[in-house]
C-alpha positions as a Markdown table, in Angstrom:
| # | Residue | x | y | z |
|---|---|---|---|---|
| 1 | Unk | 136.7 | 66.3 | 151.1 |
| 2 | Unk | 138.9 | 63.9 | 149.9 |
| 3 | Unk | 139.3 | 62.6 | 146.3 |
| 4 | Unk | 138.6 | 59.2 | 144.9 |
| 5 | Unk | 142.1 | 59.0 | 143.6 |
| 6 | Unk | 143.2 | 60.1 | 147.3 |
| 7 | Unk | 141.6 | 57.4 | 148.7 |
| 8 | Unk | 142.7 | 54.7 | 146.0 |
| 9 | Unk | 146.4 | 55.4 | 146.9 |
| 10 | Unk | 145.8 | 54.8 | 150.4 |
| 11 | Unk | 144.6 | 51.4 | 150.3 |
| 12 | Unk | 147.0 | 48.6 | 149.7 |
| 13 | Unk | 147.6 | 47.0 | 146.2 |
| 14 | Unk | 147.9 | 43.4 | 146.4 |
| 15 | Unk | 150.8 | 42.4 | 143.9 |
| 16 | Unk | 148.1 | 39.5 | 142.8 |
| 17 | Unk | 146.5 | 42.5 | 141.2 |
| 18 | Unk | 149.1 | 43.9 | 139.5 |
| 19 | Unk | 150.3 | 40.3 | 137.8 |
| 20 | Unk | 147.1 | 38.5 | 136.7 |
| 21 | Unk | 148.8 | 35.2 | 136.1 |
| 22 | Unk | 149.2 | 35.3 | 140.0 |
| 23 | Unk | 145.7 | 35.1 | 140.4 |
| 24 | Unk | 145.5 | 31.5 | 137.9 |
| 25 | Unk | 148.4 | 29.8 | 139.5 |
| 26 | Unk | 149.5 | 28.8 | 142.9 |
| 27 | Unk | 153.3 | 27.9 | 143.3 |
| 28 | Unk | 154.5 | 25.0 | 145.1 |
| 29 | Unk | 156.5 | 25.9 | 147.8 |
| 30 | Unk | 160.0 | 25.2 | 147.0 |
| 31 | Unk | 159.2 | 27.5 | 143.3 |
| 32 | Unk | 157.5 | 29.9 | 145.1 |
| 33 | Unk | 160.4 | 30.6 | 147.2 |
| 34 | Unk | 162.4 | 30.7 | 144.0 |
| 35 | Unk | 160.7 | 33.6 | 142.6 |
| 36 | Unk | 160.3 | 31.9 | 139.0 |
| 37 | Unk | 158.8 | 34.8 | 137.6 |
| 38 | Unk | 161.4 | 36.9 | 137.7 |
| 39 | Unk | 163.9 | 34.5 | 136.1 |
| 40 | Unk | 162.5 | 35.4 | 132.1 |
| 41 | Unk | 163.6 | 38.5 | 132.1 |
| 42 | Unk | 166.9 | 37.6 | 133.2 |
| 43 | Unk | 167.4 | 35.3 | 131.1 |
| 44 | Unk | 166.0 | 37.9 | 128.2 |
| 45 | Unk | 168.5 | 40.1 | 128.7 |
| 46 | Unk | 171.1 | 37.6 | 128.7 |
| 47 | Unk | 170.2 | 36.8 | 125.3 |
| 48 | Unk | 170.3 | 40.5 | 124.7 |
| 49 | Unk | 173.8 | 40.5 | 125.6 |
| 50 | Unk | 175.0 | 37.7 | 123.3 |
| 51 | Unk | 173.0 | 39.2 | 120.3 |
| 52 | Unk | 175.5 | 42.2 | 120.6 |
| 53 | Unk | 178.4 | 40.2 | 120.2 |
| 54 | Unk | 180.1 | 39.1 | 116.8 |
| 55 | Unk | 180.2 | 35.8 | 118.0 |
| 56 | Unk | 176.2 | 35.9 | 117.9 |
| 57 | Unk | 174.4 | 32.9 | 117.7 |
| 58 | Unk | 176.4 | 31.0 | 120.3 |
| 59 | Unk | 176.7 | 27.0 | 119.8 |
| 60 | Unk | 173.7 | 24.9 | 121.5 |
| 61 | Unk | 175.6 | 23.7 | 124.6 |
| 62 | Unk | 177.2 | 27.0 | 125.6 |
| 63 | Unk | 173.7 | 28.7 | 125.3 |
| 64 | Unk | 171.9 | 26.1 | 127.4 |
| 65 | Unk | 174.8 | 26.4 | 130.2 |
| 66 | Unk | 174.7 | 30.0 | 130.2 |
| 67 | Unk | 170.6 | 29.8 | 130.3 |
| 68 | Unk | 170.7 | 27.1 | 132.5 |
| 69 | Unk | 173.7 | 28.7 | 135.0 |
| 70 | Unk | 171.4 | 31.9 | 134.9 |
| 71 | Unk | 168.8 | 30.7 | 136.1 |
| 72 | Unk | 170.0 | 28.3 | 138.6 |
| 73 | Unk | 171.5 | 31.6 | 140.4 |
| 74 | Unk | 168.9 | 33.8 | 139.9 |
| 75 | Unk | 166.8 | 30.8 | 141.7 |
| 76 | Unk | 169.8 | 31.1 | 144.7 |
| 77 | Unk | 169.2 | 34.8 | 144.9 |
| 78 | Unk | 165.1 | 34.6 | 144.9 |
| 79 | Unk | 165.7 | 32.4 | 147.5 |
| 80 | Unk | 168.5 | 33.7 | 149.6 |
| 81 | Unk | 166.2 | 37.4 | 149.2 |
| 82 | Unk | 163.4 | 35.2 | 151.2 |
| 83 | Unk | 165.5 | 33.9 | 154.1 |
| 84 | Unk | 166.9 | 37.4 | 154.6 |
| 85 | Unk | 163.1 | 38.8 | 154.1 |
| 86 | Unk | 161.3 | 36.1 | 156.0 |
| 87 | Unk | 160.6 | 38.8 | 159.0 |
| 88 | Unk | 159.3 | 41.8 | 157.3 |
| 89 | Unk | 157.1 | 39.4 | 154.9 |
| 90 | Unk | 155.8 | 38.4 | 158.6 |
| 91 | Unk | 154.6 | 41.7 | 159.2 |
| 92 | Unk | 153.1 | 42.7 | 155.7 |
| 93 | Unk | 149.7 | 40.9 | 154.8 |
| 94 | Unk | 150.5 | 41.2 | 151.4 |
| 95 | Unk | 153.4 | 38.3 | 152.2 |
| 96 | Unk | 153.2 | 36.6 | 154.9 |
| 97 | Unk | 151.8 | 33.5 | 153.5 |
| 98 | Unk | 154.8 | 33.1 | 151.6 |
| 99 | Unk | 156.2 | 29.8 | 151.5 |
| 100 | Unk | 158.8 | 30.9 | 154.6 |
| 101 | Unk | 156.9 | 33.3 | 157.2 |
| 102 | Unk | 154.2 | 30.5 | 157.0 |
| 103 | Unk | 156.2 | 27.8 | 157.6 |
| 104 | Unk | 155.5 | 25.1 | 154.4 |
| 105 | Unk | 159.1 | 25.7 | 154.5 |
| 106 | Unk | 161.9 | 25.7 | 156.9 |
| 107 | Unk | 164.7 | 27.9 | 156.8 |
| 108 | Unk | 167.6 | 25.3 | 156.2 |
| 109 | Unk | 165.8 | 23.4 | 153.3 |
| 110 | Unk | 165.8 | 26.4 | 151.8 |
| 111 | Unk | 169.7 | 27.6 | 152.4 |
| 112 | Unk | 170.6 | 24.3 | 151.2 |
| 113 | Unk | 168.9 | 24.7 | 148.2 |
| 114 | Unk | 170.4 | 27.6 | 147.4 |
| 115 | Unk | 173.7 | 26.5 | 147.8 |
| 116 | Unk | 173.0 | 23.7 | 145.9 |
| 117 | Unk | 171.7 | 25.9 | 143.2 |
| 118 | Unk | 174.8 | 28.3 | 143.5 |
| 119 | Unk | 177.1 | 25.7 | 143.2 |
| 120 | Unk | 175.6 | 23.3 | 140.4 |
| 121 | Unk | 175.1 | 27.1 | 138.3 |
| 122 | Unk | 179.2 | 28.0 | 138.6 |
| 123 | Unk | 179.8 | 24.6 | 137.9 |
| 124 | Unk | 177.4 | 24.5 | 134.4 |
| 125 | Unk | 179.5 | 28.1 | 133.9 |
| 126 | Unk | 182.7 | 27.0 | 134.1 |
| 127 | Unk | 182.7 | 23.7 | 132.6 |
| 128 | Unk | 180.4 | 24.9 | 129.4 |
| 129 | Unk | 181.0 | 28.9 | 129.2 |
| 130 | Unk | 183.4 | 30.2 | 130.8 |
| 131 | Unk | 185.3 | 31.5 | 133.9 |
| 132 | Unk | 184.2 | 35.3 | 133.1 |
| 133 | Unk | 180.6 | 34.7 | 133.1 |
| 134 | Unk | 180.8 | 32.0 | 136.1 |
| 135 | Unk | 182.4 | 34.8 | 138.0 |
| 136 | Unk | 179.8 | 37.6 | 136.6 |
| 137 | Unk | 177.0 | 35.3 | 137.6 |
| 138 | Unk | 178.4 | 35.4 | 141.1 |
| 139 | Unk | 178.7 | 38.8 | 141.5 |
| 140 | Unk | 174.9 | 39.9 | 140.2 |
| 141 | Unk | 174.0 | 37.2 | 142.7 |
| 142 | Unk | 176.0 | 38.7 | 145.3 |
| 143 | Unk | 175.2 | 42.3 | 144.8 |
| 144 | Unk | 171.2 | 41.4 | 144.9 |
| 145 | Unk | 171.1 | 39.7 | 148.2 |
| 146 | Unk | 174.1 | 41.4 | 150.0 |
| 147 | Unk | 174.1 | 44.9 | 148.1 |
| 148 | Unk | 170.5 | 45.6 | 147.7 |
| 149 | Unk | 168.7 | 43.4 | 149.7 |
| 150 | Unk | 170.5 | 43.3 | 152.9 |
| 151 | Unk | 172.5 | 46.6 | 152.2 |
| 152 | Unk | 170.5 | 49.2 | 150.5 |
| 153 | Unk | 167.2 | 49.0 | 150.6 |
| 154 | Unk | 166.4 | 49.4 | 154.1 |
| 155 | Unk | 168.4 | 52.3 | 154.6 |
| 156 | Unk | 167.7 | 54.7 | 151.3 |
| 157 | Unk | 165.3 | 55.5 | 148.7 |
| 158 | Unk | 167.4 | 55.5 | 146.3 |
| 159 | Unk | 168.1 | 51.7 | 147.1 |
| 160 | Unk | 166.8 | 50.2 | 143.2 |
| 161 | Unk | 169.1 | 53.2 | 142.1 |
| 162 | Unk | 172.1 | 51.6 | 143.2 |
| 163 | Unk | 171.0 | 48.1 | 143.8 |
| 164 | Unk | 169.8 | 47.9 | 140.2 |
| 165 | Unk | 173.7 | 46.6 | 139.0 |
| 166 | Unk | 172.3 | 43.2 | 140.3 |
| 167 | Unk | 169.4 | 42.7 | 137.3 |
| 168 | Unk | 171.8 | 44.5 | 135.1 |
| 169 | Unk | 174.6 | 42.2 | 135.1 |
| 170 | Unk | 172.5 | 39.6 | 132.8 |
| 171 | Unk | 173.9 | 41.4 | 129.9 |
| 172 | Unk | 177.5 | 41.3 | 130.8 |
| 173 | Unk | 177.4 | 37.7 | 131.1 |
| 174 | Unk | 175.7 | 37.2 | 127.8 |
| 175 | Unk | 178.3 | 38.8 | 126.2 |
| 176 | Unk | 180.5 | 37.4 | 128.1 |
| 177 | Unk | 179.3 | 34.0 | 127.6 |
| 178 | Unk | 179.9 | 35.0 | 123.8 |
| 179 | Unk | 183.1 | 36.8 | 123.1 |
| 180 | Unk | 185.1 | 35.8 | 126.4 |
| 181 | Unk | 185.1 | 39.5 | 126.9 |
| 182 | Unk | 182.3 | 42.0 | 127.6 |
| 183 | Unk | 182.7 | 44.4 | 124.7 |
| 184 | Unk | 181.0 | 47.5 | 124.3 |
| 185 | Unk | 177.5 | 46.5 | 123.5 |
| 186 | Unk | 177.3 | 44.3 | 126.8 |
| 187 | Unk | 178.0 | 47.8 | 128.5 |
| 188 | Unk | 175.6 | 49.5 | 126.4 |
| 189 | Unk | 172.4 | 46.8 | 127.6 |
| 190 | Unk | 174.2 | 46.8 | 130.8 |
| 191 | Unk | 173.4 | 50.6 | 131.5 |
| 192 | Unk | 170.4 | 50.5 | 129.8 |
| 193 | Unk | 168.6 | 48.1 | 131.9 |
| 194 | Unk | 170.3 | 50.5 | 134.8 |
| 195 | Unk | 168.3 | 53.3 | 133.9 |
| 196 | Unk | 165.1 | 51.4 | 132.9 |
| 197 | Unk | 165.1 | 49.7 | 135.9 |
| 198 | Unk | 164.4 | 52.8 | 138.4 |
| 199 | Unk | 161.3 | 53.8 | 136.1 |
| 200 | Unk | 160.1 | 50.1 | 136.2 |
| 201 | Unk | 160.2 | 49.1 | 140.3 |
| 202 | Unk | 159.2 | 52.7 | 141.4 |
| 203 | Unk | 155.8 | 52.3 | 139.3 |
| 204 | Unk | 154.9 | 49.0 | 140.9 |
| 205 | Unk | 156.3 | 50.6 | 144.8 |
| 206 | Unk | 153.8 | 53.2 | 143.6 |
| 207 | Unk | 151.1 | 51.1 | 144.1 |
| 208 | Unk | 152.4 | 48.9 | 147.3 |
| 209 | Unk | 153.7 | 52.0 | 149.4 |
| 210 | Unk | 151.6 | 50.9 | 152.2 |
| 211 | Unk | 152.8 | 47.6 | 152.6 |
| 212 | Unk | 156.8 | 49.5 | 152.2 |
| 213 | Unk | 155.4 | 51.9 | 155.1 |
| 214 | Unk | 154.1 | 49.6 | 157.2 |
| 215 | Unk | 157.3 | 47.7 | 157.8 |
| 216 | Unk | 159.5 | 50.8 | 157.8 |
| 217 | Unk | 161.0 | 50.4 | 154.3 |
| 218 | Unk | 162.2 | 53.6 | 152.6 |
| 219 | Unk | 161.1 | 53.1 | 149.1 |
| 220 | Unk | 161.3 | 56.5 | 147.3 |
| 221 | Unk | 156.8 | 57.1 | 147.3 |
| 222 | Unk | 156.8 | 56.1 | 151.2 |
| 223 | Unk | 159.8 | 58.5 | 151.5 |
| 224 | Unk | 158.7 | 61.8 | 149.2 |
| 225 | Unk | 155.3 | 60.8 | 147.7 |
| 226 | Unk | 153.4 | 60.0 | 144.5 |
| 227 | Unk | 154.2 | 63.1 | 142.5 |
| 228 | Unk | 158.4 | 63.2 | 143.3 |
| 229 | Unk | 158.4 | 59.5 | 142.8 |
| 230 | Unk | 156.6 | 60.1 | 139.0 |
| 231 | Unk | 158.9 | 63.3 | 138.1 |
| 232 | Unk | 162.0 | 60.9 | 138.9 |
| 233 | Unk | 160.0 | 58.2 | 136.7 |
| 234 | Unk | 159.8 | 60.5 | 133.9 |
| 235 | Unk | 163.8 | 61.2 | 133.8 |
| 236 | Unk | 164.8 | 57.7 | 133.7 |
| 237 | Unk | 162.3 | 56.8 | 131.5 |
| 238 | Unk | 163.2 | 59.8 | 129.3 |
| 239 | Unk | 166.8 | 58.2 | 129.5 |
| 240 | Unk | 165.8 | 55.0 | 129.0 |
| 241 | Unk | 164.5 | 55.8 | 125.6 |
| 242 | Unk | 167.6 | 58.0 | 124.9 |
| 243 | Unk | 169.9 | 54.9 | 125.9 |
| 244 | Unk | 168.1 | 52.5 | 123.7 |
| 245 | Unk | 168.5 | 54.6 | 120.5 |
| 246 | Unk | 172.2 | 54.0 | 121.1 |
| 247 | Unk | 172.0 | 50.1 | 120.3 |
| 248 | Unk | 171.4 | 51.1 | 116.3 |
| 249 | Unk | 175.0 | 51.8 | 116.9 |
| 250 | Unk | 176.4 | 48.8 | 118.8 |
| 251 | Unk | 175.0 | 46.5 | 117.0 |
| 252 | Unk | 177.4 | 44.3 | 115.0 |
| 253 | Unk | 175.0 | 44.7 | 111.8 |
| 254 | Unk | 170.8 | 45.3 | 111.9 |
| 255 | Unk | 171.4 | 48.4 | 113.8 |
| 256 | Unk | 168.6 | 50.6 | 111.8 |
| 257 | Unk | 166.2 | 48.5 | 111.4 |
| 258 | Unk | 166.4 | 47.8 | 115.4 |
| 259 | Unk | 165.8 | 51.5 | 115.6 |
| 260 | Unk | 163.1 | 51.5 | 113.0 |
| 261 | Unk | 161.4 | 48.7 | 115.1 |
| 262 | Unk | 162.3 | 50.3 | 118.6 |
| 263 | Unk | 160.0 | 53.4 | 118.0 |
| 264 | Unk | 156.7 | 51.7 | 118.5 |
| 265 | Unk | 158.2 | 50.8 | 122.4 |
| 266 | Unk | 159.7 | 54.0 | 122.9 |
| 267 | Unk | 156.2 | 55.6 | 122.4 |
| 268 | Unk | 154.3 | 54.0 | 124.5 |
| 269 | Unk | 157.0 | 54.0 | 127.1 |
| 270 | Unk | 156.9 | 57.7 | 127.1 |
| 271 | Unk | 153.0 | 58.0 | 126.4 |
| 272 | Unk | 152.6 | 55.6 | 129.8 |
| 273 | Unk | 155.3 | 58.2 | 131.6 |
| 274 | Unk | 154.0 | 61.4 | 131.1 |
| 275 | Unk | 150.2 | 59.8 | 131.6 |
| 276 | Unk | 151.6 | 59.2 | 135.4 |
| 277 | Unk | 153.5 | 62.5 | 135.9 |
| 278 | Unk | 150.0 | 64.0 | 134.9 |
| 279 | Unk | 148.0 | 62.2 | 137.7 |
| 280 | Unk | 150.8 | 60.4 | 140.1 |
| 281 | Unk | 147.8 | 59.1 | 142.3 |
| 282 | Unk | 145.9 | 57.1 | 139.5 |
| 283 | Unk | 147.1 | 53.6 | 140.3 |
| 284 | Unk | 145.9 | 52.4 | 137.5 |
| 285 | Unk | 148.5 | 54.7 | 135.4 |
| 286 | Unk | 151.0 | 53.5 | 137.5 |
| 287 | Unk | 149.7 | 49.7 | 137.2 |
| 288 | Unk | 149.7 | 49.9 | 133.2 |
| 289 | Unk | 153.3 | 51.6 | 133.1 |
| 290 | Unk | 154.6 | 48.7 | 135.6 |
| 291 | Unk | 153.6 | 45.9 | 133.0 |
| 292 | Unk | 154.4 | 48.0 | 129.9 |
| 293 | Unk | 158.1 | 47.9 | 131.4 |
| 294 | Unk | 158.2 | 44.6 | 131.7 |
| 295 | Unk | 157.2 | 43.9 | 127.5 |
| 296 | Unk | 159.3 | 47.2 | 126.9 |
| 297 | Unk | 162.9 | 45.5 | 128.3 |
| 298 | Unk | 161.5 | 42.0 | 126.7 |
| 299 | Unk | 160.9 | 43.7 | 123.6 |
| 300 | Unk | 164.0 | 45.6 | 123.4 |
| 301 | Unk | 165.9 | 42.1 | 124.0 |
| 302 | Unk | 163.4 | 40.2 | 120.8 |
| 303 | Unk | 164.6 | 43.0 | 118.3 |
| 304 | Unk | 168.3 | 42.6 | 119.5 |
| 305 | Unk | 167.7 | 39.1 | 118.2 |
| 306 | Unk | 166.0 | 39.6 | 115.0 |
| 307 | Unk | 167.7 | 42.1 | 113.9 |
| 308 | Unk | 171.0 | 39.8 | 113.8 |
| 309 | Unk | 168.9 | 37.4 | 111.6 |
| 310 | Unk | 170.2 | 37.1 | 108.2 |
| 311 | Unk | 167.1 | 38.5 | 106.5 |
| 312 | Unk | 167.2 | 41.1 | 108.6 |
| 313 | Unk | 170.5 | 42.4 | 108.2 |
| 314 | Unk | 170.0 | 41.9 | 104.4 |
| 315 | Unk | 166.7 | 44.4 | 104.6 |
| 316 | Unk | 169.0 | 46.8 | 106.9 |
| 317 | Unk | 171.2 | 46.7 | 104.3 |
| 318 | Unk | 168.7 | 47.3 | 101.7 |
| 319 | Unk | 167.1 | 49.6 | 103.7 |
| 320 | Unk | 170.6 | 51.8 | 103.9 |
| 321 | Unk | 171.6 | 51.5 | 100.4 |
| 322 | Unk | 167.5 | 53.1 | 99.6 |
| 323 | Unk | 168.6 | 55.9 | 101.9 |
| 324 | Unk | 171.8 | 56.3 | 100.5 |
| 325 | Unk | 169.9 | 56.9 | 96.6 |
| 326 | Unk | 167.5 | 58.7 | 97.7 |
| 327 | Unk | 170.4 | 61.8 | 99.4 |
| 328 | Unk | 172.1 | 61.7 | 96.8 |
| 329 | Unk | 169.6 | 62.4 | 94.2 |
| 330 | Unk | 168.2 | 65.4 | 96.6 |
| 331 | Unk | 172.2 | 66.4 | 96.2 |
């Protein structure tokens, strides 16, 4: 006999079900091809990037042509992933109404338009950043469509291991965008959006293995199943949380009350994880990890930025000072 949870995992997850706002609102073709929805987070971590930096908070114009750059390339790369997709989305239910395999749009409005938004994002970068970030920009857009898209991910399952550097290089050009130079906090959300990011798309290709299968894609569930794919989830996500601890100390000021803050997320995070290692063929474990990693990274990114305001550095430094009085009368 087989089990209910068996026969859950067998049936494809439609990725409407996974994001609710999906279900309330239909794209227009030329956004849908864009892939809007993963621009926010982006664009969070770019924030995230310039919190780190002394230079933190950046003049208006420079943030809104680092913003606006951003996501002008991550709109080239959403679309460039579709033109090079447009056949397997053909073959999977799940996408083949997309704006491409069902013709709304043809296949050189859309390369023009991402040329167009290439060229009009280095153009914002150089003009109002500067020639680092522009050139950082590139590359994350770059490694997504030639590195993972057309490079890894049909060929390993360990493709989002690899092909992660692409939604990690936000950070870089945040700080970047800030400083001139990376520094070492840029690293530091740089590799920490590496780690997280395994633990985040394996949970959600939990869930649409079938559709990976079907079209011979070697996600790391199609390739060695539910229960490998959760005890892989549960390293990075234990490394995750180890990496985040280390921004109390990268932080140009705020760093303990970041850390203070962070615990809630790390909990939960780690409550969600071992939850799917328990029973890797409840999809609703992996379904409720998926959007908890989504609020974790944006989380992680708002207490960067709070905890660079000025009240909060004064209560970190309040906060120390307490600690500090209360050693030394245990001394």
């Amino acid at each position: 006999m087989v089990s209910s949870t068996s026969e859950l995992i067998t049936q494809p997850v439609n990725r409407e079900e996974v994001v609710p706002s999906r279900k309330r609102i239909k794209l227009p073709a030329w956004l849908e091809v864009v892939k809007p929805r993963l621009i926010p987070l982006l664009l969070a971590t770019t924030v995230g990037g310039m919190a780190l930096s002394e230079e933190w908070p950046l003049p208006s114009p420079r943030l809104a042509c680092t913003l606006g750059g951003g996501a002008l390339a991550a709109a080239a790369a959403g679309a460039l992933n579709c033109l090079w997709e447009q056949d397997l989305d053909k073959r999977m239910k799940r996408t083949s109404n997309r704006a491409l395999p069902s013709g709304r749009l043809s296949q050189s409005s859309v390369f023009i338009g991402a040329v167009a938004c290439t060229l009009v994002s280095s153009a914002l970068l150089v003009s109002g950043v500067n020639c680092l970030a522009a050139g950082l920009t590139l590359l994350g857009l770059c490694s997504y469509v030639l590195l993972y898209t057309a490079f890894l991910k049909p060929r390993t399952s360990q493709n989002i291991v690899f092909g992660g550097v692409a939604g990690a290089i936000p950070p870089l050009v945040g700080a970047s965008a800030a400083a001139g130079h990376i520094g070492l906090g840029g690293w530091w959300l740089f590799s920490l959006v590496m780690v997280w990011t395994p633990a985040h798309f394996w949970a959600l290709a939990i869930l649409l293995k079938e559709d990976y299968r079907s079209v011979g894609i070697p996600m790391l569930p199609t390739v060695s199943g539910p229960f490998v794919t959760a005890k892989a989830i549960s390293v990075y996500g234990y490394l995750t949380v180890f990496l985040s601890f280390l921004g109390c100390f990268v932080l140009p000021e705020g760093g303990l009350l970041y850390g203070i803050l962070l615990l809630p997320y790390n909990s939960r995070l780690l409550q969600l994880v071992s939850r799917l290692r328990d029973n890797p063929e409840d999809l609703d474990r992996a379904k409720g990890l998926f959007r908890w990693s989504i609020l974790y990274m944006f989380g992680v990114c708002f207490l960067l930025v709070i905890s660079r305001l000025q009240v909060s550095i004064v209560f970190n430094d309040q906060l120390i000072a307490l600690i500090k009085d209360f050693s030394i009368g245990f001394s």
